[in-house]
C-alpha positions in Angstrom: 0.0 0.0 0.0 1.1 3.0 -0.7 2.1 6.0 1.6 -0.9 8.2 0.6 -3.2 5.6 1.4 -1.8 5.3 4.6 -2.0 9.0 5.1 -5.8 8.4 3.8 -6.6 5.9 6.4 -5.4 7.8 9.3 -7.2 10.9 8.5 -10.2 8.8 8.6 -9.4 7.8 11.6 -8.4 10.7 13.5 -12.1 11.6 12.1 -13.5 9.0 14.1 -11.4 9.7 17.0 -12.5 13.5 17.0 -16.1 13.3 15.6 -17.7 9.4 16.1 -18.5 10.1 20.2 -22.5 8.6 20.2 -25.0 6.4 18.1 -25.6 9.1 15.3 -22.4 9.2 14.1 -20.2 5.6 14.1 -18.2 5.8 10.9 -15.9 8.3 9.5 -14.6 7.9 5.6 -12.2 9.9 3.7 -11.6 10.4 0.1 -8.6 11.2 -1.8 -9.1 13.8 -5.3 -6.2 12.7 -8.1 -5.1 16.6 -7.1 -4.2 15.1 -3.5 -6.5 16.9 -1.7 -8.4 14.6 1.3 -12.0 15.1 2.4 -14.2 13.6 4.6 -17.2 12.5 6.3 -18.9 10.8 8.9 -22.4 8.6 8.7 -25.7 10.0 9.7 -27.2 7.2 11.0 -31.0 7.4 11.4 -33.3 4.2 11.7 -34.4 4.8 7.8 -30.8 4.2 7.1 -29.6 7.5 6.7 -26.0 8.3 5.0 -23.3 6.3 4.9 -19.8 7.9 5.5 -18.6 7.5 2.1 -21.5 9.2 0.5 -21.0 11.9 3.1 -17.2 12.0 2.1 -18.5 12.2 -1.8 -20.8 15.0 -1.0 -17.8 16.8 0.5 -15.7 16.5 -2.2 -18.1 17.8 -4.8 -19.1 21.0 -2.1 -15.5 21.2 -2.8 -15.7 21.3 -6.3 -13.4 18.2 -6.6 -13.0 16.4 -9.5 -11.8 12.8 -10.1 -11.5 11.0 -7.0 -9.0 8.1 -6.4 -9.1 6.4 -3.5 -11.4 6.2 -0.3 -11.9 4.3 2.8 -14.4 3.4 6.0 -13.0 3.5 9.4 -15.1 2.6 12.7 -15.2 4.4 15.7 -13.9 2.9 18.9 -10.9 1.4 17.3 -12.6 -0.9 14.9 -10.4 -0.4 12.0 -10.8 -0.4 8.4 -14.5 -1.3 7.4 -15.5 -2.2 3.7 -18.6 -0.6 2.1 -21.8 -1.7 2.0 -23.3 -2.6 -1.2 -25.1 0.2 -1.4 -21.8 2.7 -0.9 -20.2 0.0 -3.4 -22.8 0.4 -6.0 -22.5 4.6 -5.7 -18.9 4.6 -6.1 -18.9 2.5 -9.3 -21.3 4.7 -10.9 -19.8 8.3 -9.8 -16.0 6.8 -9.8 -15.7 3.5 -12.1 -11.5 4.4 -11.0 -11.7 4.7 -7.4 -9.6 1.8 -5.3 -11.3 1.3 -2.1 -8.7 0.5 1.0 -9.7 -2.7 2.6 -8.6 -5.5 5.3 -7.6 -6.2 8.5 -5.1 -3.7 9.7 -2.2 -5.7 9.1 -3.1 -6.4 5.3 -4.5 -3.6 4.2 -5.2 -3.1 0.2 -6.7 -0.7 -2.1 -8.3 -2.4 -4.3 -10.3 -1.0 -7.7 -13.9 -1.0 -7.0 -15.2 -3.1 -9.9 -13.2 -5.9 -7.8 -15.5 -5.8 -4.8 -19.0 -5.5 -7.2 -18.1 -8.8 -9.6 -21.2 -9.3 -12.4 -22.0 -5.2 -11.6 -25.0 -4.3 -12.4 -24.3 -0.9 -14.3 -27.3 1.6 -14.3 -27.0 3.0 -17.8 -26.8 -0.4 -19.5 -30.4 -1.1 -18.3 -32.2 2.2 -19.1 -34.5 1.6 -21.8 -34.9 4.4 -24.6 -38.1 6.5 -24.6 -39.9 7.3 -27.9 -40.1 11.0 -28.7 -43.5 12.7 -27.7 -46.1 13.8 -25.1 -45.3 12.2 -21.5 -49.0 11.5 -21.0 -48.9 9.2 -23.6 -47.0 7.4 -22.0 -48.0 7.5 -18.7 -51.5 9.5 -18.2 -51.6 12.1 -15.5 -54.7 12.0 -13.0 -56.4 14.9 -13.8 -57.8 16.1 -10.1 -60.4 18.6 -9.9 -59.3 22.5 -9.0 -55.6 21.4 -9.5 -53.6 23.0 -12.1 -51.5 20.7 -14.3 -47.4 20.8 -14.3 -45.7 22.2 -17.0 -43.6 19.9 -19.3 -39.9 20.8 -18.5 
């Protein structure tokens, strides 16, 4: 691994140190741009499964205006190390970042590995969207028309 990642996971986890202190907040994540510069995040946990810490760390970097990101990685708090992404996170990060390594493994064996790695047979969004033919939305799908309510606009 190399020494950027390393800095990468200890950021996160000073994060954790400094940030993850109750039940709202249990993960911290940071995210490397290809320009070097680090952001981070921290869940938002809420009991309709509220924000993961790499989407937080994703939102960060793009209030940041970064661009290309390269690596990222999941710490826990109270000293549980390196975690991997859910599926959800792992999904996300394939479809914003096809690139991005994702650091991994037990603290003695940590990797960063590409993300297409940990998502094998990858369902990829825009393969599955199906073209719609040119014309009037409600042709497709008819609005309810509801008494005293003025219709939307087309865009």
């Amino acid at each position: 691994m190399r020494d950027t990642d390393r800095a990468l996971v200890q950021a996160a986890t000073a994060v954790a140190k400094l940030r993850c202190r109750s039940d709202n907040h249990t993960v911290a994540a940071a995210v490397r741009s290809t320009d070097g510069r680090v952001f981070s995040g921290v869940n938002v946990y809420h009991f309709t499964g509220g924000p993961c810490a790499e989407v937080v760390a994703l939102g960060a970097a793009a209030t940041q205006g970064a661009g290309e990101l390269e690596a990222i990685v999941a710490v826990g708090d109270r000293g549980r190390g390196v975690l991997p992404p859910c599926g959800r996170c792992r999904q996300v990060l394939l479809d914003y970042f096809p690139s991005i390594k994702v650091i991994v493994g037990p603290p003695d064996g940590l990797r960063a590995i590409p993300i297409a790695d940990l998502l094998p047979e990858t369902y990829v969004w825009s393969d599955q969207q199906v073209e719609v033919p040119a014309g009037p939305r409600a042709a497709l799908w008819p609005m309810p028309v509801v008494p005293g309510v003025r219709q939307a606009a087309e865009d």
